[in-house]
N, C-alpha and C positions, 0 to 999 in steps of 0.2 A: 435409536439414539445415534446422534451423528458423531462418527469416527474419523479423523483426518488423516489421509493418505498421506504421509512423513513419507519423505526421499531421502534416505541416510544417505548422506554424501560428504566425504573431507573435504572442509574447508567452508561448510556451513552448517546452523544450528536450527533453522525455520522454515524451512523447505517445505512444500508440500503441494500432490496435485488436486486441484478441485474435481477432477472426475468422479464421478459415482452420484455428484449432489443432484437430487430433485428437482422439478418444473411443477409449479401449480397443473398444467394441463397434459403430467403423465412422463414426459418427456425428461429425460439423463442429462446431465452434463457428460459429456466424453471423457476418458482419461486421453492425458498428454495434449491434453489442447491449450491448458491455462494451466499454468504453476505460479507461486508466488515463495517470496524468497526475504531471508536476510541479503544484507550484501556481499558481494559475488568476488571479492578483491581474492580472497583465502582460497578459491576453489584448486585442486589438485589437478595432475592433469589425468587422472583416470576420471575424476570428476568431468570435467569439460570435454572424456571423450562419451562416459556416460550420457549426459545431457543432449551430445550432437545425435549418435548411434541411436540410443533408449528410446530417449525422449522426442529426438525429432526437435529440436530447439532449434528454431529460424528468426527469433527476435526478444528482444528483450528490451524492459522499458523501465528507466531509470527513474528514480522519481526523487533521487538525492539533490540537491542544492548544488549548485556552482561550487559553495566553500566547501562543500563533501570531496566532491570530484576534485579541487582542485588540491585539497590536501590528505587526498587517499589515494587516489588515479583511479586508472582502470582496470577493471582484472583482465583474469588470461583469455576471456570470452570475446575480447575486443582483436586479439589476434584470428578470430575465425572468421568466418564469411558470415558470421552471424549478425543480422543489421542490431544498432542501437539506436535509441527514442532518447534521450531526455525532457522530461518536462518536473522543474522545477514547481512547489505548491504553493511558494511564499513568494508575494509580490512585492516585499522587497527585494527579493534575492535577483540579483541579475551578471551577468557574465561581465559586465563594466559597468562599476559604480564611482570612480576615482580613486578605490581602495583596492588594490590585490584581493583577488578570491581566496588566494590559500592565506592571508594575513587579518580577513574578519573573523567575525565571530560566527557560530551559529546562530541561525535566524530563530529557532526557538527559543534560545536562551530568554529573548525579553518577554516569551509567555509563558516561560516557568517564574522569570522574577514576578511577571503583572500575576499570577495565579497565586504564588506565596507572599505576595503585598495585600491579595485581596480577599487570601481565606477565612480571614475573622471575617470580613464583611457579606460574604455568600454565606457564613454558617447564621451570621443573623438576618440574613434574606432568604435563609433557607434552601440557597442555591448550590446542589452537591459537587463533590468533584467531576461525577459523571454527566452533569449539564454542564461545568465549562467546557471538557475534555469534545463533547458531541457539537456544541457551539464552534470549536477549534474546530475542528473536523468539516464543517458544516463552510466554516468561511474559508478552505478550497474551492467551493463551489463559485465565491462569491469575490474573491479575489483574485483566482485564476482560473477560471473556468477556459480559459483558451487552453492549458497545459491538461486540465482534467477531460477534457472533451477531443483534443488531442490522442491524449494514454487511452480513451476508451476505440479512437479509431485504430490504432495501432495496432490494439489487440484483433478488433474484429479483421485486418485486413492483411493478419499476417498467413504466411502459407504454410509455418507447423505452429510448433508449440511454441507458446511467448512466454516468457519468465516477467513475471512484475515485481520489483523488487525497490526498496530504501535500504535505511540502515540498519534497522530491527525487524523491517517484514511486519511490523503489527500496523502501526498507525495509518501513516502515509497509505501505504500496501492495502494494508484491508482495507481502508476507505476507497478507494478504485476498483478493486476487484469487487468488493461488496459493489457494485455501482453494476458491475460486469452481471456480476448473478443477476441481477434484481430487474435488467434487460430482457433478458431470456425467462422471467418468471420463476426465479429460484425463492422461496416463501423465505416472509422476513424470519422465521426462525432459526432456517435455516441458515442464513448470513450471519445473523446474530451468533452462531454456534461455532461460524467457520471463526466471526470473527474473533472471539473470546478464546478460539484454540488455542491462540502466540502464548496464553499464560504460562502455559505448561513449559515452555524454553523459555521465560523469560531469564532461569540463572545461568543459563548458556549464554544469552543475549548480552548480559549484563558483563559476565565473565570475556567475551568475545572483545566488546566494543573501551572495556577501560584498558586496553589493551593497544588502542588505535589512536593514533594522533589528533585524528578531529573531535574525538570523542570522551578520551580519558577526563578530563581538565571538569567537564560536562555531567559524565557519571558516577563521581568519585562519592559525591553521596546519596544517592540515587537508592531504593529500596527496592526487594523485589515486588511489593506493596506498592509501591507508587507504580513503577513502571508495567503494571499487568493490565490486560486492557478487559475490561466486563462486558455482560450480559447485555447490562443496562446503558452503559455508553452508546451501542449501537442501535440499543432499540426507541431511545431517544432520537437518534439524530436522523432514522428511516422516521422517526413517527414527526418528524419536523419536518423532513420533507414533503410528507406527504396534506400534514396541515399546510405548509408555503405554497409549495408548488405542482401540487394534486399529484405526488411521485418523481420517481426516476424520469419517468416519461414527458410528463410537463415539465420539470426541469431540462430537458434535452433537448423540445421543441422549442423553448425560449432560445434553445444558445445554436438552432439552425439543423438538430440533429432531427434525421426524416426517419420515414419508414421503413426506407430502400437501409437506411443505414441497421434498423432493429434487423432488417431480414437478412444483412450480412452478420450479424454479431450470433444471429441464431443459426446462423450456416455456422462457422467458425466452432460454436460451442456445446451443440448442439446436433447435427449431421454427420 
């Protein structure tokens, strides 16, 4: 049964390293090679020296929106020689739009309103929460695959441990890291399990984030029932890819990603 390595550290609630997971063909993922994360703003600084010392943290990849960052900033990790990524997953969201970043909205707010406009009409198409939720997930691939294909090189070409991290560590997070595993041959059940683990912190998460300016306004009615991420969310949306685009792997080829590149993600995560 799959157990997730939690990093109890002040100043986050979702931490954890993927070491220990499985390879269809025998093979570990390493511990301290890939961690994935809530956001990093709160970290302490026995935390951050944790992370440097411990863990060997040489990179870290943002995957929050321009209006995160602009109205959160940065945590104390951007004082180290620790390099940063940003890749943004919503193709509206961009660093100049004619609107101040820290003065929009959140970009998903209009797929929670389109999702609660259209739940009568998926419950009589018979279309669950967890087909829209995998569908959202799904249009990363297809609306920014230059930032998703990006965050998967960062990972593979960093020289320790890379932190991947949003705002909750579920969504955004697991869908890249899940992306990460499934490179390397980690089995879909296994991703499926890492990715279902956020539910367990979701009342941390929740507790954390109405708490924060980009956020409160956002999660003021929020459930811990809505916000838990399932089983079934990801095994829809591996089983979509793999109907669309015969896997991770043809989807990766289409967007110019090679062999040399699998053989660096399995040096990384793997050796």
């Amino acid at each position: 049964m799959y157990q997730p390595s939690w990093i109890d550290l002040s100043g986050v609630v979702n931490m954890r390293d993927l070491g220990g997971l499985p390879t269809e063909d025998g093979d570990v993922v390493r511990h301290r090679r890939l961690l994935r994360s809530d956001n990093l703003q709160d970290l302490a600084e026995r935390s951050v020296t944790t992370l440097l010392e411990e863990y060997g943290v040489t990179d870290v990849v943002d995957l929050r929106t321009h209006v995160e960052v602009a109205k959160e900033g940065d945590g104390p990790l951007r004082a180290t020689a620790v390099r940063h990524h940003h890749f943004t997953l919503y193709r509206e969201d961009s660093r100049e739009s004619g609107v101040p970043a820290a003065e929009r909205a959140l970009p998903w707010e209009r797929d929670e309103a389109e999702a609660a406009a259209l739940r009568g009409e998926r419950e009589k198409r018979g279309r669950s929460h967890d087909e829209f939720w995998s569908e959202h997930y799904l249009s990363y691939l297809s609306t920014r695959p230059d930032s998703v294909v990006a965050a998967l090189h960062a990972i593979a070409g960093s020289d320790g441990a890379t932190i991947v991290h949003c705002a909750a560590g579920k969504d955004r997070t697991g869908t890249i890291v899940g992306l990460a595993l499934k490179i390397v041959g980690v089995p879909d059940d296994v991703v499926i399990a890492d990715f279902a683990a956020s539910a367990q912190k979701v009342p941390l998460i929740l507790e954390r984030l109405r708490l924060k300016p980009a956020y409160a306004e956002n999660m003021k009615n929020k459930t811990v029932a809505q916000q838990s991420p399932t089983t079934e969310t990801m095994r829809l949306l591996l089983g979509a890819l793999e109907a669309r685009h015969g896997g991770i792997h043809g989807w990766l080829g289409s967007q110019g990603w090679t062999q040399s590149d699998t053989d660096r993600m399995r040096h990384k995560l793997l050796d």
